[in-house]
N, C-alpha and C positions, 0 to 999 in steps of 0.2 A: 444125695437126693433124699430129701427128707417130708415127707408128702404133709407131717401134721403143722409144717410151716406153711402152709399153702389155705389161706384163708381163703374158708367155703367148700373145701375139697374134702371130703371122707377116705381117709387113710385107706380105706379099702379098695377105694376101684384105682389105686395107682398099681402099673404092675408093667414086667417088660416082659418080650414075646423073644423068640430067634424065629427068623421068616430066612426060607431061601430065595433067594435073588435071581432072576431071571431078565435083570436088567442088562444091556448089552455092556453098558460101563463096568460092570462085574466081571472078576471072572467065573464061569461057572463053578457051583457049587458053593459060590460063596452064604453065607450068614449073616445076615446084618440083625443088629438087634434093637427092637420097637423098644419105644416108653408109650404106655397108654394111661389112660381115667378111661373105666372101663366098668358100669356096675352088673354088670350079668354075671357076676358071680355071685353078688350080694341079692339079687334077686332069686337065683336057683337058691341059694341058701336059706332062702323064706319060702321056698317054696311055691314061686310064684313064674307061673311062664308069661314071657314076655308079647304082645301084641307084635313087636315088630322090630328092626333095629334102629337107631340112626347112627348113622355114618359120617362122623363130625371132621371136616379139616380146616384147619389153618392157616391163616396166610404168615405175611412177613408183616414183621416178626417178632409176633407172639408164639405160641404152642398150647396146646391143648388144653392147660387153665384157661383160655377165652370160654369152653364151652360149660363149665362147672356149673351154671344156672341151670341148664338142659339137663345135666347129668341128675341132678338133687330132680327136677320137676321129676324126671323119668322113673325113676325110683318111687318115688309118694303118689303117683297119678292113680289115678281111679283106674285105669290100663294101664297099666306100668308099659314100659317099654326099656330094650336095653336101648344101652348109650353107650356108642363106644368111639373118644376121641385120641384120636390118636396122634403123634407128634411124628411131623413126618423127618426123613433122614437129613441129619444133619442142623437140627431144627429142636430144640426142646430140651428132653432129657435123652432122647432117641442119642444112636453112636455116628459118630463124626466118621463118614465114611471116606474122606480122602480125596475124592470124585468130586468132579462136574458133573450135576444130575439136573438135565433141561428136563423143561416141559416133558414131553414123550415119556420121559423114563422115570417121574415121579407119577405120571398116570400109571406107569406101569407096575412100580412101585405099591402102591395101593391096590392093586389086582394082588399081587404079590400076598399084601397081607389078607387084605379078603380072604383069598384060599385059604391062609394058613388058621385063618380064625374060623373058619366053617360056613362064611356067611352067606344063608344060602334063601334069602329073603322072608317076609317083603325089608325090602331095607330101601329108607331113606335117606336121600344124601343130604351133609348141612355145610355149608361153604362162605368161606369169607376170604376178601381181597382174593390171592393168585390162590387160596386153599379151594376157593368156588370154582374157578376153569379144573383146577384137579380133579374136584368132585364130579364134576359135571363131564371129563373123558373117562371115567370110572362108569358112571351114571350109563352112558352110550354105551359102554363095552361089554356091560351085564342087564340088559333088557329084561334077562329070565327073572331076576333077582330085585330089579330096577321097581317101585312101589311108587315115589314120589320125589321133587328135588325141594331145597329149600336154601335161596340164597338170599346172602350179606351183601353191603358192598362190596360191589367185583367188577369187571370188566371181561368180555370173549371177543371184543374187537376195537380198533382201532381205526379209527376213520381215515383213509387217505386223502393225506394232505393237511391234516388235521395232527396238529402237536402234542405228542405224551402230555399228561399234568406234569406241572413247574415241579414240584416237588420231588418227582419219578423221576424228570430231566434232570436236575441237580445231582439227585445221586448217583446219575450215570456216567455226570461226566467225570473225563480221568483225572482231572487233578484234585478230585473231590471223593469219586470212589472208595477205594479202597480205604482212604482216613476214614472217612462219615459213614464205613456201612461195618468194617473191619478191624483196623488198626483202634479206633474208637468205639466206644458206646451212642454216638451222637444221634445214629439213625432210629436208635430204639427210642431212647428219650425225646425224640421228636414226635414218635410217632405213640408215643404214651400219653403227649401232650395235647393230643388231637383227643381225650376225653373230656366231653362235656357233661355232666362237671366235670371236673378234676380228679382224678383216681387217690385215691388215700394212700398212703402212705406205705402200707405194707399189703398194697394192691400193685403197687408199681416195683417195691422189692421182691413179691413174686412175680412179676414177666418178666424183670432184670435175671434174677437167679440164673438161667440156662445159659445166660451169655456172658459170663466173668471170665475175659481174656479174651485175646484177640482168635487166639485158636479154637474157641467156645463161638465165633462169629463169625466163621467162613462162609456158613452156609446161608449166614443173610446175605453176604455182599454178593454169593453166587447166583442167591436169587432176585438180586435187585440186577443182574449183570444177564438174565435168562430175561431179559422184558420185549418182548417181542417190538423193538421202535418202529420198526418198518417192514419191508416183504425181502430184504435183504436177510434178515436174522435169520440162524438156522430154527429156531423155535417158533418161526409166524407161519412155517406148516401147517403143525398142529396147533397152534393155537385155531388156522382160520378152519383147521375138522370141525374141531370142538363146535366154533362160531355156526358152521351151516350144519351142522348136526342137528342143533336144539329144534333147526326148523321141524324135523320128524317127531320130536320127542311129545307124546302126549298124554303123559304119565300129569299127577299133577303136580302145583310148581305154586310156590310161594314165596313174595321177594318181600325181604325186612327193610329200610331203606333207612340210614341218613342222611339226609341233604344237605349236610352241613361240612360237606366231606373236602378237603380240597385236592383230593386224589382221584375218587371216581364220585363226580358228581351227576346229577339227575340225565347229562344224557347220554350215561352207561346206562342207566336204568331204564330210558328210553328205547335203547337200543337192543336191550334184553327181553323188554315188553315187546317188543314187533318181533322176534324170532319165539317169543311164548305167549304169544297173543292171549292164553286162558288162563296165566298164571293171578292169583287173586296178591294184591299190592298192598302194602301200608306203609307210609312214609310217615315215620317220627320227627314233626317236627320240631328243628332245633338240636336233634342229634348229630354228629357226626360217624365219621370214619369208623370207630369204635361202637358200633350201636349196639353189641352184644353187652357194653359197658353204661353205657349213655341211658339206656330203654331196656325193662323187662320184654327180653322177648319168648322168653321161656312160655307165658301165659299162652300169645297169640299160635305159638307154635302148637303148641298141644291143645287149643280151641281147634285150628285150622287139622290138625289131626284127628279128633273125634268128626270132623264134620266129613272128613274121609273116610269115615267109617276105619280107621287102619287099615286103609287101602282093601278092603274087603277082603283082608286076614290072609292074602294067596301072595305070590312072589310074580303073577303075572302080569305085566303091563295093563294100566286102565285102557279100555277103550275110547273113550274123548272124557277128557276131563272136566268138572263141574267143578263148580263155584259156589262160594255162600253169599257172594255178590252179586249173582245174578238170579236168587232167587226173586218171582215177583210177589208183590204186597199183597193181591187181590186176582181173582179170574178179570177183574173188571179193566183192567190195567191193558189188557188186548183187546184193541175194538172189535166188534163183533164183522164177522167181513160184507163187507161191501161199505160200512158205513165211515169211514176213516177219509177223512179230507184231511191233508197237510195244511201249515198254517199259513203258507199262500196261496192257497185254491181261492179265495177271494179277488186275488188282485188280478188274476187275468181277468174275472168277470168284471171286475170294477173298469178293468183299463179297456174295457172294449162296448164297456154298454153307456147308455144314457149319459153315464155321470162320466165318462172319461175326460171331460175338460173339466173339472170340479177340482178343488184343492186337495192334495189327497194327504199332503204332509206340508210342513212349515216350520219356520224358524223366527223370532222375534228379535227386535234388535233394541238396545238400549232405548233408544229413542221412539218406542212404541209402535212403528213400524215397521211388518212383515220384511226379513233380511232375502229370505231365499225361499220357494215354493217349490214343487213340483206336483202337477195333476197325476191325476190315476193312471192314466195313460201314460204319458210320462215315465213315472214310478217303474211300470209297470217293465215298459222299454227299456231302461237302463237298467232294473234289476237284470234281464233277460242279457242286456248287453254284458254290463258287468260279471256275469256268471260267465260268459262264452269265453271272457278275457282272464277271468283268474283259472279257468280248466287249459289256456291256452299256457299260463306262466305256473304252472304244475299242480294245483290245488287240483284236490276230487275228490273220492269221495273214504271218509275216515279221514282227511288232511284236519289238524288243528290248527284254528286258525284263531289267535287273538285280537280280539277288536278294542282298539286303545283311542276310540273316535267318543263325543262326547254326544250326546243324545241330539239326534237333528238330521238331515237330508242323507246327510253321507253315510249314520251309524244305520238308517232303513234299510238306503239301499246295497249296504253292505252286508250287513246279518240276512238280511234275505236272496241276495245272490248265493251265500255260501250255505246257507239250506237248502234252495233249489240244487246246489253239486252235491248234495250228500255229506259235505264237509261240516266237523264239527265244530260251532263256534265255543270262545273261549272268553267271558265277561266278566273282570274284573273290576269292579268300582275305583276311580279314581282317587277318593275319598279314603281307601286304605292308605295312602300312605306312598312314597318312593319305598320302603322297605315293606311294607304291605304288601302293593304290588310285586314287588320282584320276587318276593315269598312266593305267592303264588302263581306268577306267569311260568317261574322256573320247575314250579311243582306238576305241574298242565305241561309241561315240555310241547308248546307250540311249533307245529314248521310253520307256519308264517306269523308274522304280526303285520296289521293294519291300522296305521296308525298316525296321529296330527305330528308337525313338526320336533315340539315339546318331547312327545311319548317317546320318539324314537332317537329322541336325541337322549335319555335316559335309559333305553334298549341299548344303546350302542356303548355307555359310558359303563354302563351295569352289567351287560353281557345275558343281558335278558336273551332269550332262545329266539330262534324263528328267521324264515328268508324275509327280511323288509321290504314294504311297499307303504309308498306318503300317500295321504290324502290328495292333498294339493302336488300339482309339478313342482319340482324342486332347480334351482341352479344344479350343474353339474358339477362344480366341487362340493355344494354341500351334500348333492347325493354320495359320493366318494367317500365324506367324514363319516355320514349315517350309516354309510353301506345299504344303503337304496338302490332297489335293483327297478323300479319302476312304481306308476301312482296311481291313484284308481281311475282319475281323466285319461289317461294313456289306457289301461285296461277296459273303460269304455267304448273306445273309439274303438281300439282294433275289437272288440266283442260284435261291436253295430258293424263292422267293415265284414268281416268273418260271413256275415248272413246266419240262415237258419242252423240249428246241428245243435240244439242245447238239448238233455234228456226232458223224454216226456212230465209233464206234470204231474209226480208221481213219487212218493217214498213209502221204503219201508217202515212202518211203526214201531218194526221194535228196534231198529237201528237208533244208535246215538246220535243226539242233535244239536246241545250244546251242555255246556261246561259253567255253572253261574257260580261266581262264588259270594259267600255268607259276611253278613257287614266286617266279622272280628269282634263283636261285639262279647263275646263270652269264650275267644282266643284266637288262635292263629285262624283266617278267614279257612272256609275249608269248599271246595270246589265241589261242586252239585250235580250228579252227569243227569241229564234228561235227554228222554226218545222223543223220537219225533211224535211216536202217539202222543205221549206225557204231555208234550208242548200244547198239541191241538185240542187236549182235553181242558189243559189251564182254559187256551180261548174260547171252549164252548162250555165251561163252568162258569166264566166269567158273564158269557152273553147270558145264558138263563135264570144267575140267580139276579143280574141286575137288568136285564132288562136291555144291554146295549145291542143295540142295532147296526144295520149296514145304515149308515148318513147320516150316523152320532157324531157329534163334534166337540171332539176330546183335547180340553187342557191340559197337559202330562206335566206336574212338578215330580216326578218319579220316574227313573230312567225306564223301567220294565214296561210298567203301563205306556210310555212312547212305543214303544217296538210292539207288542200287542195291539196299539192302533187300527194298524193297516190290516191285519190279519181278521180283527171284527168287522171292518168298511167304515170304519171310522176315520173323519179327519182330524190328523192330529199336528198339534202344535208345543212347540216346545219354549214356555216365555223364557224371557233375559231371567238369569240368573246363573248360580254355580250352581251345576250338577252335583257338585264334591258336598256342597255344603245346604242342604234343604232349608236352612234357617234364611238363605240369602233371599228367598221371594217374597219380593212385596206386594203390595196391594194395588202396586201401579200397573209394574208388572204383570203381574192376574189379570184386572180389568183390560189391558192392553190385547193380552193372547186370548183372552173372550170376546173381545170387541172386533177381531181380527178375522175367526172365525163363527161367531155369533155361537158360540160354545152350548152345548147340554150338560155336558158332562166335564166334572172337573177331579183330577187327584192332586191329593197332597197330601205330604206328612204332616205330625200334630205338629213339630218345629216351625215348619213351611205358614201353618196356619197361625201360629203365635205370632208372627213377624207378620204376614198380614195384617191380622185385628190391630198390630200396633204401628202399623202403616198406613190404616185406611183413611186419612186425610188427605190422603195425598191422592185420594180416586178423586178423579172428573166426574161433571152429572152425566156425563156419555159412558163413563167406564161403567157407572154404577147401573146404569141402564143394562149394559151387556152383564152384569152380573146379574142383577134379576130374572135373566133369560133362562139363568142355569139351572138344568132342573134335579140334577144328583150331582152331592157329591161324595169323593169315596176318599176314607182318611186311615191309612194305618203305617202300620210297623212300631210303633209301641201306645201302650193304653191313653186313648184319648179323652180327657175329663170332659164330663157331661156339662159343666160351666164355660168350658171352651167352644164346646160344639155349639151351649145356646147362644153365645157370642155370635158364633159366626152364622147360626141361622138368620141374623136379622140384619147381615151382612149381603146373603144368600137367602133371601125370602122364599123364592120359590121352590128352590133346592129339599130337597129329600135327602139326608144328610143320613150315609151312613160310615161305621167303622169296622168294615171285615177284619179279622184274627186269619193271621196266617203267616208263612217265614220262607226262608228261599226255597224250601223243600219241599213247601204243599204252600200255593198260594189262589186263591182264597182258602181258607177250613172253615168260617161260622161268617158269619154277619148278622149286624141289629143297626135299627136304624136310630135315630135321637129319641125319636118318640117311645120306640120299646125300651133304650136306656133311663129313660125316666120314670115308665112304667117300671121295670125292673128295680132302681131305687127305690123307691115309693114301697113298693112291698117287701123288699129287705127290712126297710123302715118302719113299717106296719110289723110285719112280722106276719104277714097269710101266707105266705108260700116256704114251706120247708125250703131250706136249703139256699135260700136268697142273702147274696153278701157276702162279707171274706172277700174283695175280689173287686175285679172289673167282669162286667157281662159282657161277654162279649157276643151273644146270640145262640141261634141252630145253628145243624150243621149246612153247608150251601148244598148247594146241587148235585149228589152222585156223590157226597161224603158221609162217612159214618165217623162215633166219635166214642172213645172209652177212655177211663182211668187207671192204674195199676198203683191201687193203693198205698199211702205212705207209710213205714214203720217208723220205729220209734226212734229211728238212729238218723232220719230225715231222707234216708233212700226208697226206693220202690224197686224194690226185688221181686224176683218170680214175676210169672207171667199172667196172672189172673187179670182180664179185661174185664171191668164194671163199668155200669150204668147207673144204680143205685143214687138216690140224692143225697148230699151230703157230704159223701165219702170223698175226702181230698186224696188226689193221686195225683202219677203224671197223667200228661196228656197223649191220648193212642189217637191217628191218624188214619183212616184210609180211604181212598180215594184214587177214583181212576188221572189224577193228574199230582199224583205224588210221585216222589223225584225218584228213580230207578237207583242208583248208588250215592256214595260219597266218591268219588274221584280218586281211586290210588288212595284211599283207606279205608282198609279192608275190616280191620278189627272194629274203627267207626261205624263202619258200615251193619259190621255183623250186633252190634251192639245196638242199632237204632232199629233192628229188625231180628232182633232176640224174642218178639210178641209173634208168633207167625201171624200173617196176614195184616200188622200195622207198622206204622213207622212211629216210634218214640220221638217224641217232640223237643222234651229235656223241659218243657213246662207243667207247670204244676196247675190243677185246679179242682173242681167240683161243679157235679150237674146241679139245677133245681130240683122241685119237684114239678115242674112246669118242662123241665129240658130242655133250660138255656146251661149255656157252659159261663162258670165265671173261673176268667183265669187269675191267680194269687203270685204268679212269678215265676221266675226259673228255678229247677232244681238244686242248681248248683247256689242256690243262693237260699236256701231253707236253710234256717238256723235253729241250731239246736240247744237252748235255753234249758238249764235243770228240770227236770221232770216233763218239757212240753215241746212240741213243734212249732216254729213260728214259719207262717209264709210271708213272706215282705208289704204283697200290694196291698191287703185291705187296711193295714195301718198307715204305710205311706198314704193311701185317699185320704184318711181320718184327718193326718198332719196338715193334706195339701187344701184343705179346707177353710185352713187358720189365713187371715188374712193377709198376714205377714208372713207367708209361706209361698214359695215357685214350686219347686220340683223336690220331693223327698226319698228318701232311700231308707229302708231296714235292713241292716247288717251283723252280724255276730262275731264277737272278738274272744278269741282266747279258746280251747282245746272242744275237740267236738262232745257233745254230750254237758258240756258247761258253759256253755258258751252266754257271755252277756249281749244283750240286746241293744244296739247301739241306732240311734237317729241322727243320720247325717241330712242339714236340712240348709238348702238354697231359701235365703232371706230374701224377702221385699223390702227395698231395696237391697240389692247387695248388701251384704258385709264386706268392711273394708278387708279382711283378713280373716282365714280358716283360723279355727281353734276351737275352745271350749264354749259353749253357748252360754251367756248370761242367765243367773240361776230365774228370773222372771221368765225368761222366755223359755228356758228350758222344762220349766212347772207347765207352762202353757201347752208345750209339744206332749211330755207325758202325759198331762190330761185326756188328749184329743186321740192321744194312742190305745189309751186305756178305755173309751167308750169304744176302740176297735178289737178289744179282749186279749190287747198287748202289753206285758208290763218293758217300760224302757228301762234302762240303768244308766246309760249317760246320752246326750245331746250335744251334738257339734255342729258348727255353722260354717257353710263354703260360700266365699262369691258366684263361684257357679258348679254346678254339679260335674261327675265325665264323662259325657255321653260320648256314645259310637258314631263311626263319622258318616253313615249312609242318611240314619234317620236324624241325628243332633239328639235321641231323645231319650233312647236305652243308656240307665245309669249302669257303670260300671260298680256293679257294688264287689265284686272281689278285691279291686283296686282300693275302692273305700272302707275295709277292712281292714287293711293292709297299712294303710294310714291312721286307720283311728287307733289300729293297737298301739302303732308308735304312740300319737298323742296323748293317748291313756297313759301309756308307760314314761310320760312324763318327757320325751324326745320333742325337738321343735317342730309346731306345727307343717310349716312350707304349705305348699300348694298337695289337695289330693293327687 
């Protein structure tokens, strides 16, 4: 054992212990002797006392180099903390005890050492695969001691009736056993290979080290042979303590999570979240099994530990545990009491007054004619029904419920039965993706999904989570392949059969209320948990800064604004087109779902309205009729050019044409309308108002929102927490608002990171007020480049570019090491180009010019047939992606496709 081979390890904290044994597999009085990494001695020897312990173990089978990250953090931390991992018996560099040591007796095992180390709290436990259930019957059996837990992939239960993972089964069975766990090395290097990346090289020669030989291996095969499969095993005793213990535990609890695991996937993690309901989550994704390896979680651990104060420095149990996840943004964030209306308190008035034979929701059919209706009433009744019916087929309240229905009669009255039960929904845009989606259904760990033929026929083939239920009736075999246990027509009927018995109309505000998740546009989509207040404050931020009424008659090209409809008393209509794809609406289209409901109000994206303008031949004198009826329209999710808008005002005559700024987390934050955009031009261009330009304007802040910056430095971050208002000063963008989003969904360190301002939510966008105190937004943070000596924002020169006539849609990107980075223009042609590559040096002179009256110097110019935008709006460039490519290009590799 030679500790200075152990890359990342300080020769010092290796060291072995003798602990006496009180295991019943012992005989009394015996001696076994520990191997630890252990820095509290290297800490006493600086003189330095510790905040607290952690109490590291291992699963199978690795040993106590997994925890080497922890141990270095603990040592350097502004609080140090000792770190003590230990290799449990038979397992590491620890002594090959001879014995069968089940569950029971490695818990006991770990008391064992405990004693013999002194540890007499606060100490926290740290746990991965079967080292977590260890931890975790340690954690229970010292309460006095017990501070906090913190677990890895792991599992403390097994579902009945429900199959170990494939993987866990293979190694168990017998003519596989003892080769693959024992006689071989096979099990280790399997389970090596489940690092994402790939562990280097003399990362994988140290977790080999302890197991050279077969008799160096016993104690993995004994612990792959301890796997509690069923209620049979003598070890699914304790395991099932363990399991109904945590219910009591309410110290706090931290779970690191990869979902990429094919041993304990997300619904171990599920299943740990409902027995520690306060524990704070963050799933890395695209990690796997190995996440100690895959993902620093050294960071998150000791963020998530100062925010514990080190458990307020005592060894006594917390009394209920808090979160940095559930801190809120604003006092404003709680409605004040009495004034809190849910976001269907509307519909009962609608469905029973005046207007209850009125259209209340609708659906367009290719052929210009209304497909399917339902009146307020109506609406109103089958919500009511349909809620009776899914609390009859187990939904209620905290039930997650995925809705894979596409915006229209059925996605209404579906999202609004399962808020009337308290049930939280779960909306993922279909537009992410088959791997999108299942990214995130599986990360939401749904018990139900509802969902069209299509959805669930790639639930069933994908192993998406959740009990199934189809839209429409199904034949009985194909319910059988789907594993369709019934349809919302069926849930209906018995709902309306049932009679009265649904809860009063009535929710809690700070209860959760749905789960939305974010395009993907700037990475993995990430799920948005909103309360039920949050929701109703969106609706009554919406109605006051625009003006929508109950008997507005609402065009929805935007999934969101559909389902917000009913909850204003608006009628809404959803035209023919792909929801996936906003580029697909035409101007037929439009004119048809305005002409259908004699429209005021219409949304769309700026993609939605590009395919318009270049479809509007194709309107009737009838369509165009119903379009001039329309008196607002509202256009966002990315920056909408003031030459598109005038386009379409003369398209939209009567129309009030605005572009709110806002994203799935706070939606609306500002709004301006065309007329103040051209105002706002103009005097950029003039030059009267400080701070005008650099930017898209995208207005004040709306209704009940306030707005600040946290200035850029020089390396293109915005660090520290200083909220300004100041004109000029470019920073991120600070949020808050009583209808900003409560968390990130199961990420925790996201979360804590986007509410690192107290009382705002971080945007991740970048901009500057006027001196007037409009905000002009410049782009995302993650896309500031950092050019020799200067910061570049993206958007005011992308405008500059998109100005040239022979110019669509433009991008600013930086290629090459931060702090040097060259300033690259990737630029969608009029017409196309036939082929991405290097822009012709004319047109290339053209673009740098157009950048540089934007106080941008370019260094090189590249031309794409089409840019990559995100699949919700078609219209956010991926510019990480187009960096990514232009370095190739630059460095002289074959163009391809961005």
């Amino acid at each position: 054992m030679v500790a200075t081979n152990w890359p990342g390890v300080d020769p010092e904290w290796s060291r072995t212990i003798g602990v006496r044994s009180t295991s019943a597999v012992d005989t009394p009085g015996t001696v076994r002797r520990w191997h630890l990494l252990d820095n509290g001695a290297q800490l006493a020897r600086r003189g330095v006392a510790p905040v607290g312990t952690l109490l590291c173990v291992h699963g199978n089978p690795t040993w106590s180099y997994l925890w080497r990250t922890l141990l270095a953090a603990g040592s350097n931390a502004a609080r140090p903390w000792r770190v003590v991992a230990v290799d449990q018996l038979d397992m590491g560099y620890s002594e090959r005890s001879g014995t069968f040591r089940r569950l029971a007796d490695r818990v006991n095992d770990l008391g064992d050492l405990s004693d013999a180390l002194g540890l007499d709290g606060p100490v926290v436990t740290v746990g991965h695969d079967w080292g977590g259930v260890i931890s975790l019957g340690w954690a229970l059996a010292h309460p006095e001691q017990l501070a906090g837990v913190v677990l890895t992939n792991t599992a403390v239960h097994q579902p009945a009736g429900s199959e170990i993972p494939p993987a866990l089964r293979l190694a168990l069975h017998p003519v596989v056993h003892r080769w693959g766990t024992t006689t071989s090395d096979a099990f280790l290097r399997v389970t090596h290979s489940l690092a994402h990346p790939p562990l280097s090289a003399d990362i994988r020669e140290a977790y080999m080290a302890p197991y050279r030989g077969a008799r160096r291996r016993a104690g993995v095969g004994n612990f792959v042979a301890d796997i509690p499969a069923d209620a049979s095993h003598p070890s699914f005793p304790e395991l099932t303590r363990i399991a109904e213990g945590l219910r009591r535990l309410k110290v706090p609890a931290l779970m690191l999570w990869g979902p990429r695991d094919p041993i304990f996937s997300d619904r171990y993690l599920k299943d740990l979240v409902s027995r520690l309901p306060h524990a704070d989550v963050h799933r890395f994704e695209g990690a796997g099994h190995l996440v100690a390896e895959d993902r620093d979680i050294a960071t998150p651990v000791f963020q998530w530990l100062a925010v514990h104060g080190g458990v307020s420095g005592s060894g006594s149990p917390a009394a209920e545990a808090t979160t940095a996840g559930d801190q809120r943004l604003n006092d404003a964030a709680e409605p004040a009491p009495g004034t809190f209306r849910p976001l269907w308190d509307s519909l009962g008035e609608r469905g029973t007054g005046p207007a209850k034979g009125d259209i209340a929701v609708a659906e367009m059919a290719p052929d210009g004619k209304v497909s399917r209706s339902l009146s307020w009433h109506q609406l109103d009744r089958n919500i009511r029904d349909l809620a009776s019916g899914l609390r009859e087929a187990g939904v209620g309240s905290g039930s997650r419920v995925s809705l894979m229905v596409p915006p229209g009669v059925d996605l209404t009255v579906a999202l609004y039965a399962c808020l009337r039960l308290g049930a939280v929904v779960v909306v993922a845009d279909a537009g992410l993706g088959t791997k999108g989606m299942g990214r995130a259904l599986k990360g939401a760990t749904a018990d139900f999904v509802i969902g069209i033929e299509k959805a669930l026929a790639a639930a069933a083939v994908l192993g998406w989570p959740g009990r199934r239920i189809s839209v429409r009736d199904l034949p009985a075999a194909r319910r059988r392949i789907l594993g369709v246990e019934t349809s919302l027509a069926a849930l209906v009927g018995q709902g309306g059969s049932a009679g009265p018995g649904l809860p009063t109309n009535t929710a809690d505000p700070a209860a959760p209320a749905a789960v939305l998740f974010t395009s993907g546009s700037t990475g993995p989509a990430k799920g948005v948990l909103y309360t039920h207040g949050q929701l109703a404050a969106m609706r009554d931020t919406v109605a006051e800064t625009f003006g929508i009424r109950s008997g507005a008659r609402l065009v929805a090209g935007f999934a969101p604004f559909a389902l917000l409809g009913p909850a204003l008393g608006a009628v809404s209509v959803t035209p023919a087109m792909d929801v996936t794809a906003p580029r697909t609406l035409t101007a037929r289209a439009l004119a048809d779902a305005a002409t259908a409901i004699d429209a005021t109000v219409v949304f769309a994206s700026p993609a939605a309205l590009r395919n318009v303008l270049a479809t509007q031949d194709g309107v009737s004198a009838a369509g165009h009729k119903a379009l001039e009826g329309v008196e607002l329209l509202l256009s966002a999710g990315a920056p909408v050019p003031e030459p598109l808008l005038a386009r379409v005002q003369r398209l939209l005559p009567r129309a009030s044409l605005h572009t709110p700024y806002g994203m799935t987390e706070a939606l609306p934050v500002t709004d301006i309308s065309l007329a103040q955009v051209q105002a706002a031009d103009a005097e950029a261009t003039a030059g009267t108002v400080a701070g005008a330009g650099n930017g898209v304007c995208v207005g004040k802040p709306v209704h009940g929102a306030s707005l600040a910056v946290v200035p850029l430095a020089a390396d293109g971050t915005a660090p520290g927490s200083d909220a300004v208002t100041e004109a000029g000063v470019t920073g991120e963008i600070l949020v808050s608002a009583p209808h900003v989003k409560e968390a990130y969904d199961r990420l925790w360190l996201t979360q804590r990171e986007s509410a690192s301002v107290p009382g705002w939510h971080r945007t991740g966008d970048v901009g500057h007020f006027d001196a007037a105190g409009r905000l002009w937004v410049e782009g995302r943070l993650a896309h500031v480049v950092t050019a020799p000596g200067v910061v570049v924002t993206p958007v005011g020169a992308e405008r500059a570019i998109e100005r040239l006539d022979c110019v669509g849609l433009a991008a600013i990107t930086g290629v090459g090491p931060a702090g040097t980075q060259a300033v690259v223009a990737v630029v969608e042609t009029v017409p196309p180009s036939r082929k991405a590559g290097l822009a012709s040096p004319q047109f290339a002179e053209r673009v740098r010019g157009a950048a540089r009256e934007a106080g941008v110097d370019v260094s090189a110019v590249l031309v794409v047939p089409a840019q990559p935008t995100d699949v919700r709006h078609n219209a956010k460039i991926d510019r990480t992606r187009l960096s990514r490519w232009a370095s190739r290009v630059l460095a002289g590799g074959r163009p391809g496709e961005p």
